[in-house]
N, C-alpha and C positions, 0 to 999 in steps of 0.2 A: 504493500500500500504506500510505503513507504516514496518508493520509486514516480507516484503517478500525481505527484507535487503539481502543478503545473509554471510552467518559467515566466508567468507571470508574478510570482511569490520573488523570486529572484530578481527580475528586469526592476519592480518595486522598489526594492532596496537599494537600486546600481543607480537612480535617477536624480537624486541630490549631488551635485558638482563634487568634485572632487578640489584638497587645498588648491594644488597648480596641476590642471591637468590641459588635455587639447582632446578635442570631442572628436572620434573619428566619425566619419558622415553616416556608413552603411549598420553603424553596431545596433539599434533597435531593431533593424526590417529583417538582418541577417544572424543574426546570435546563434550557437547551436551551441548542442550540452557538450560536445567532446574534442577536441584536437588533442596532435599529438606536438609535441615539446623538446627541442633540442638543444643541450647546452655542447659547445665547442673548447673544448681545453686543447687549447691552442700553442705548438711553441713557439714561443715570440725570440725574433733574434735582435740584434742594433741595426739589422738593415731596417727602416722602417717602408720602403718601394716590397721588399720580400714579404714582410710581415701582412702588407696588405695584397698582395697578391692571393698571399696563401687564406686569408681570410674570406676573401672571396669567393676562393674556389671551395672552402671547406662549407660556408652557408649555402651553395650552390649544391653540394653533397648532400648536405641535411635536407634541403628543399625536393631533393630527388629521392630521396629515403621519405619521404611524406609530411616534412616537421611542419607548422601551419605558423610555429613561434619558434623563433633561432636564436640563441644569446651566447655573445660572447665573453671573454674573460675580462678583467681588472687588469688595464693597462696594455690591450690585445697591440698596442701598433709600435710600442718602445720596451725597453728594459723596466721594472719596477724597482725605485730610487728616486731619492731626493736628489741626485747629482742627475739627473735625465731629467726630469720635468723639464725644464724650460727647454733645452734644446727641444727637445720633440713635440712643445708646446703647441696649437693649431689657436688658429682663429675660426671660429665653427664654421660660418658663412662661405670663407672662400679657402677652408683647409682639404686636405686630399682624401683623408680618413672617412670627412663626413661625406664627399662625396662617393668614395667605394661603398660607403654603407649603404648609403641610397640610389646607386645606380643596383648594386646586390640584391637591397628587398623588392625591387623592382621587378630584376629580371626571378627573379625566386618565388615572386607573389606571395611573400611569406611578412608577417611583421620582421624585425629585428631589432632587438636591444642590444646595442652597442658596447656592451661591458663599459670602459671606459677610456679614455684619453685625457694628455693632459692640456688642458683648453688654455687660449689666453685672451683674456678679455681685452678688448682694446682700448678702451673710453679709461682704465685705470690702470692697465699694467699687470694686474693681476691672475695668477696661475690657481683655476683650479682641477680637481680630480672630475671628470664630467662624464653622463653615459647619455646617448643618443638614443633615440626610439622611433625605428621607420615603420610606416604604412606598407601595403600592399602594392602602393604606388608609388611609394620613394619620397613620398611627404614626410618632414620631421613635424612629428608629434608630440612628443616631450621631450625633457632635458631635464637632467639628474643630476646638480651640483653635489658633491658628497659631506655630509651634513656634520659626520663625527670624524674630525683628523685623525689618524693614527700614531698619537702619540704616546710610547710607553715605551718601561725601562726595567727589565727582567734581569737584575744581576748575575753576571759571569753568563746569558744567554743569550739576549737581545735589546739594541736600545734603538728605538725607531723615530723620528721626528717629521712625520708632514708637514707640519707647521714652519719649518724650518723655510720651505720654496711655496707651499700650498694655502690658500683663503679658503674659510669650508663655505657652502651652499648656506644658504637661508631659506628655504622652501620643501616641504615635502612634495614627491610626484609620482600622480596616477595618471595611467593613461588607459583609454577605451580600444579592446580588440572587439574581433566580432564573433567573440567567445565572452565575456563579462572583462571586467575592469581589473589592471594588475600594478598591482604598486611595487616600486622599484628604490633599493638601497645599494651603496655600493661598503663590502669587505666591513669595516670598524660599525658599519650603520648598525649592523645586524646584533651585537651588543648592543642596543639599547628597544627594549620593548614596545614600547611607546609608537614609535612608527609603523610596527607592525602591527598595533594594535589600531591606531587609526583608521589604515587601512583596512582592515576588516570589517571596522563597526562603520567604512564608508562604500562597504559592498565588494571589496574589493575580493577574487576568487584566489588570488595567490599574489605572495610576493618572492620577487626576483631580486639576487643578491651577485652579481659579480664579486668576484672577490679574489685575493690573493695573503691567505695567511699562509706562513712560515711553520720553519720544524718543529719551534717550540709551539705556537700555541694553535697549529692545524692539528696534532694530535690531540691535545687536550680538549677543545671547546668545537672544531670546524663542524662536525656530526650534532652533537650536544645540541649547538644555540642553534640550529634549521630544525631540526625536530621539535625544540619547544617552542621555536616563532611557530610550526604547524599545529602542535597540540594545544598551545595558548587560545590561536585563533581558531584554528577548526580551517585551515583550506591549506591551500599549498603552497610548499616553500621551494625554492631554486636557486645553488649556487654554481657557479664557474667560474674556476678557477684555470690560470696560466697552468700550461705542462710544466714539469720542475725541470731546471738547469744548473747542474751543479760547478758549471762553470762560471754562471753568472755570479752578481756581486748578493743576488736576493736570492734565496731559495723557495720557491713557493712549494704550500704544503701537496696542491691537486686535489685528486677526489674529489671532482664536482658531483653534484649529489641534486638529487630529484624526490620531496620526500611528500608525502599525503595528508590528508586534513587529521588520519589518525597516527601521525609520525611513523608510517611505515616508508622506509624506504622502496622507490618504485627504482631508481636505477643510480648506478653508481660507475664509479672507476677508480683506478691506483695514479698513478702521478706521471703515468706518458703521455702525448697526446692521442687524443680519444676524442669520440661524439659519442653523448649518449643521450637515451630517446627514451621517453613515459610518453604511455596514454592518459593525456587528464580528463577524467572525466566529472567536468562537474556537477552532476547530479548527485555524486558524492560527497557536496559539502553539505546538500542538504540533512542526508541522509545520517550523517554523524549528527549534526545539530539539533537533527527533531530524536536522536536517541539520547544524548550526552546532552542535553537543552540550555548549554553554559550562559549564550546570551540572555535569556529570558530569566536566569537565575541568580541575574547581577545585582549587588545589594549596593545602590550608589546612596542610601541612607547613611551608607556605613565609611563610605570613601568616594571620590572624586568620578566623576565621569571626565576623562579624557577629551572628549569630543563635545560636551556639552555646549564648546561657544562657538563650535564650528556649522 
């Protein structure tokens, strides 16, 4: 019974605006309950002419295996480093990256989220951590400034500083597929709850995590914090991660990971590069929700509603 919800219960909850999002045209007339979902764990080299080439061809791969949504890693077009940012910096408008990406979801007719690049604003000078999100058409649709810098300092293991070349984002962003709404963090975002939880209680069917944690804490947390952004919220989580290079200056941990509204993982991988592919079916969030009835069981008597001024 559970199953025969109808996706009007759903489209209901997706119609309040999102904080910063961009309305794709076709998502009310066209919405279906199921696509399938590709993250790309990509090896990035210092060629950045290579990195996009092979980017290309690898979304053009996923698009040809059936993916409907293609995402790529955290930092997919340079090295990950503070001493790379600015070289490899782009201006979104007339940089190269943006326009691979959008000549890509074009010929792919696939959304794409752009993991990220490192952007330079013009009007200030300023370098941030940015992730792109194409139409079916090659229209940018959002734009993901990264909201928590990754700054931290794990003695005798890792001392990390964005802040050091990087401005964080001011804005959370959702954007409309023609599948329901998907909210987007990049790597550090995904430690802090709050945004994933927005996005949920703003309809949102899953959220998307580019990312690139390291050796020390891709073992500890990388599985951990995507499982309980899905079991918090009840829908799906997705990260993509670089392939590891142990030649580089960063070691990224891999394991991009694809997990369900009941923290099951649906697909995974080790730290080469790899695509990997889930069916998402959202008729499954309902389905958890009307058993586990977490939103209906919120005691905001008792503590804050998050979203209340939004």
């Amino acid at each position: 019974m559970l199953l025969m919800f109808s996706r009007q219960l759903l489209s209901t909850v997706l119609i309040k605006p999102p904080i910063h999002s961009f309305q794709h045209k076709n998502f009310l007339s066209t919405m279906s309950n199921s696509f399938k979902l590709a993250c790309i764990q990509l090896s990035v080299t210092a060629d950045k002419t290579v990195n996009l080439l092979k980017t290309k061809s690898k979304i053009l791969e996923a698009s040809r295996n059936g993916a409907k949504v293609i995402v790529l890693p955290e930092c997919f077009n340079s090295p990950y480093g503070t001493q790379y940012f600015a070289e490899y910096a782009e201006n979104i408008s007339q940089g190269e990256s943006a326009k691979t990406l959008s000549e890509a979801a074009k010929e792919a007719k696939a959304f794409v989220v752009g993991g990220s690049i490192p952007e330079r604003e013009d009007s200030s000078g300023k370098l941030f951590n940015t992730c792109l999100v194409y139409d079916t058409e090659g229209n940018l649709i959002a734009k993901h400034r990264k909201v928590h810098l990754f700054d931290i300092n794990i003695p005798g293991k890792i001392k990390f500083q964005e802040s050091e070349t990087l401005s964080p984002g001011n804005s959370l962003t959702q954007f409309e597929t023609d599948y329901g709404k998907i909210g987007i963090g990049i790597c550090y975002d995904m430690r802090f709850p709050e945004m994933a939880m927005i996005a949920s209680r703003k309809g949102c069917i899953a959220m998307i995590y580019p990312g690139a944690f390291n050796l020390t804490t891709g073992p500890l947390h990388w599985e951990l914090l995507q499982r309980a952004r899905a079991v918090d919220n009840q829908f799906f989580v997705a990260t993509c991660s670089p392939a590891r290079d142990m030649s580089a200056a960063y070691h990224a941990w891999g394991h991009s990971t694809i997990v369900d509204p009941s923290g099951q993982i649906l697909a995974t991988t080790e730290h080469e590069e790899a695509i990997i592919y889930a069916n998402i079916d959202v008729e499954q969030i309902k389905v958890i929700r009307q058993s586990i009835p977490v939103p209906s069981q919120r005691r905001f008597d008792l503590y804050p509603n998050i979203t209340a001024n939004e």
